[in-house]
C-alpha positions as CSV (number, residue, x, y, z in Angstrom):
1,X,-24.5,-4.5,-8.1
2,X,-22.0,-4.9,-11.0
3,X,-21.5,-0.9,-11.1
4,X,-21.0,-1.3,-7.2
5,X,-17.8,-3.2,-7.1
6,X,-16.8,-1.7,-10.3
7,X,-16.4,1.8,-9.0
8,X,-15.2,-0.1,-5.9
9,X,-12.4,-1.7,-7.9
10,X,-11.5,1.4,-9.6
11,X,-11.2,3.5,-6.7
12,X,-9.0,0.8,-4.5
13,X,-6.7,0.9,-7.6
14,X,-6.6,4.5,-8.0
15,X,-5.4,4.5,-4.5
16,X,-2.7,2.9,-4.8
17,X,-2.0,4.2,-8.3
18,X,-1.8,7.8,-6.1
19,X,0.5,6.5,-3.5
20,X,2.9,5.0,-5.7
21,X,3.1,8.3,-7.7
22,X,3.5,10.6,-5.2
23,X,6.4,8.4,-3.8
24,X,8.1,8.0,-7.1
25,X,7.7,11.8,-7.1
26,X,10.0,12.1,-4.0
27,X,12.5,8.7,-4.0
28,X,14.9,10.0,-1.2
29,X,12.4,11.2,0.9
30,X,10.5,7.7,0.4
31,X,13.6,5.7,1.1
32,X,14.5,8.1,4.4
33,X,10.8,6.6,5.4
34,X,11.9,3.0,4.7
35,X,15.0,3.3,6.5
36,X,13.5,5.0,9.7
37,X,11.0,1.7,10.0
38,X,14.8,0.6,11.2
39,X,13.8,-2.8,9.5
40,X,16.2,-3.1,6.5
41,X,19.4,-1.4,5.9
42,X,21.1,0.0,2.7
43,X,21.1,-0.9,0.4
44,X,17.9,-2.8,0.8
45,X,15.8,0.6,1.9
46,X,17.0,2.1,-1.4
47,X,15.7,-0.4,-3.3
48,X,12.5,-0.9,-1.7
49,X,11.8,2.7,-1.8
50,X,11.9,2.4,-5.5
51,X,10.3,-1.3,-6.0
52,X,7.1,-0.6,-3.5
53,X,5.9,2.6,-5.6
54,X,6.4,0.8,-9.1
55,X,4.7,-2.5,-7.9
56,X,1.7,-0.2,-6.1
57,X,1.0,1.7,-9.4
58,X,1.4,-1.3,-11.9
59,X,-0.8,-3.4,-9.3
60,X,-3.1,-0.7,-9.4
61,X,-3.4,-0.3,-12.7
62,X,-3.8,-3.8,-13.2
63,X,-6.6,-3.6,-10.7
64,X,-8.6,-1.1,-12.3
65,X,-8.3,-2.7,-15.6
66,X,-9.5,-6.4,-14.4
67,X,-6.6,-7.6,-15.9
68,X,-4.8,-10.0,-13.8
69,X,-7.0,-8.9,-11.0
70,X,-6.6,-11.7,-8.9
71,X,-3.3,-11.3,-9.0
72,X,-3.1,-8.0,-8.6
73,X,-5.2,-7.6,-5.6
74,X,-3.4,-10.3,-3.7
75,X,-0.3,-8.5,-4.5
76,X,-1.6,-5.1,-2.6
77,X,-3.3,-7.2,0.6
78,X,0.2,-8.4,0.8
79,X,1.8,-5.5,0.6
80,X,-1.0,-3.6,3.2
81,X,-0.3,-6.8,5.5
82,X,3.4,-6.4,5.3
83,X,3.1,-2.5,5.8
84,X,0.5,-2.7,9.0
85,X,3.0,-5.3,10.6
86,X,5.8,-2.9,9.9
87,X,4.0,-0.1,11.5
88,X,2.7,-1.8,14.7
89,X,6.7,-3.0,14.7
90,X,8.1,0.5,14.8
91,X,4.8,1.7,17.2
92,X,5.5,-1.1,19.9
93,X,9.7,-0.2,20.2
94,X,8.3,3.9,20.4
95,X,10.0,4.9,17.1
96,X,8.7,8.6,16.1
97,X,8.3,7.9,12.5
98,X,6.9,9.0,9.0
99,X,5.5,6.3,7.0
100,X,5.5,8.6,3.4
101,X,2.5,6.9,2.4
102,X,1.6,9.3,0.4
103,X,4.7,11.0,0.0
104,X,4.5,13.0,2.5
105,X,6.9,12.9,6.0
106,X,4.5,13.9,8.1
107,X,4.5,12.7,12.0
108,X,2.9,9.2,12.3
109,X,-0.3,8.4,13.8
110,X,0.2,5.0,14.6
111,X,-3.7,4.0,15.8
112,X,-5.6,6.2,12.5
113,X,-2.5,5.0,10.3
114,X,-3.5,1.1,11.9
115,X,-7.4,1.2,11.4
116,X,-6.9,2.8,7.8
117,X,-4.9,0.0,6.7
118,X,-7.3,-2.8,8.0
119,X,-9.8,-0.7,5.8
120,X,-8.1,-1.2,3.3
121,X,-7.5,-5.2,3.9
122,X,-11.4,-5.4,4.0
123,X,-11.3,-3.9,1.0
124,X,-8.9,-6.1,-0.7
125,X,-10.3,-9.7,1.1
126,X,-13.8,-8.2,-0.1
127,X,-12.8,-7.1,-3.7
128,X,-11.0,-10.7,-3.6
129,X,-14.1,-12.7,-3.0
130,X,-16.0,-10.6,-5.4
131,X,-13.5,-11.8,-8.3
132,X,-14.3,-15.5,-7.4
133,X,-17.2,-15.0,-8.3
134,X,-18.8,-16.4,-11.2
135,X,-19.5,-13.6,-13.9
């Protein structure tokens, strides 16, 4: 069971290790998504277009290494929390959005873009209790 939630661990990390790359990859496009949310303005969207990727990857990294994994992980369930509210937000006022996950703008599809995200909560919660675990 250990090598379970090990690989489970290390994949949820490298996830968000991925994401946060491919937005640092492409800040402008990235910070176009942040703006079209039509949540925060510049020069806030700027600035979260840069701080979301860097926290994402060092989370993630943090995550696969166990190191301040607690941490870590609540950090990323936030952030997933944060980021379904926002996209439920821009689905219920009808805004035709990108959410550049990934770094990519491609058209939003708000109900698969929904149920992935509250995969990935389960995930977290579950990876959560796991770490409360005694060893």
């Amino acid at each position: 069971m250990k090598t379970f939630w090990l690989i489970f661990r290390l994949a949820f990390g490298a996830i968000f290790i991925w994401s946060g790359i491919a937005k640092l990859k492409d800040p402008i496009n990235f910070s176009d998504a942040v703006r079209n949310f039509e949540l925060v303005t510049d020069p806030v969207a700027p600035a979260l277009a840069l701080l979301i990727p860097c926290v994402e990857v060092v989370a993630g990294i943090l995550t696969m290494l166990g190191l301040l994994l607690r941490g870590s992980l609540a950090t990323l369930l936030l952030s997933l929390l944060i980021f379904t509210a926002a996209i439920i937000m821009a689905w219920v006022r009808g805004l035709d959005i990108s959410c550049g996950c990934f770094g990519g703008s491609g058209e939003m599809n708000y109900p698969v873009m929904i149920a992935r995200n509250i995969g990935l909560i389960a995930a977290a919660l579950l990876l959560l209790k796991q770490s409360m675990r005694p060893a």
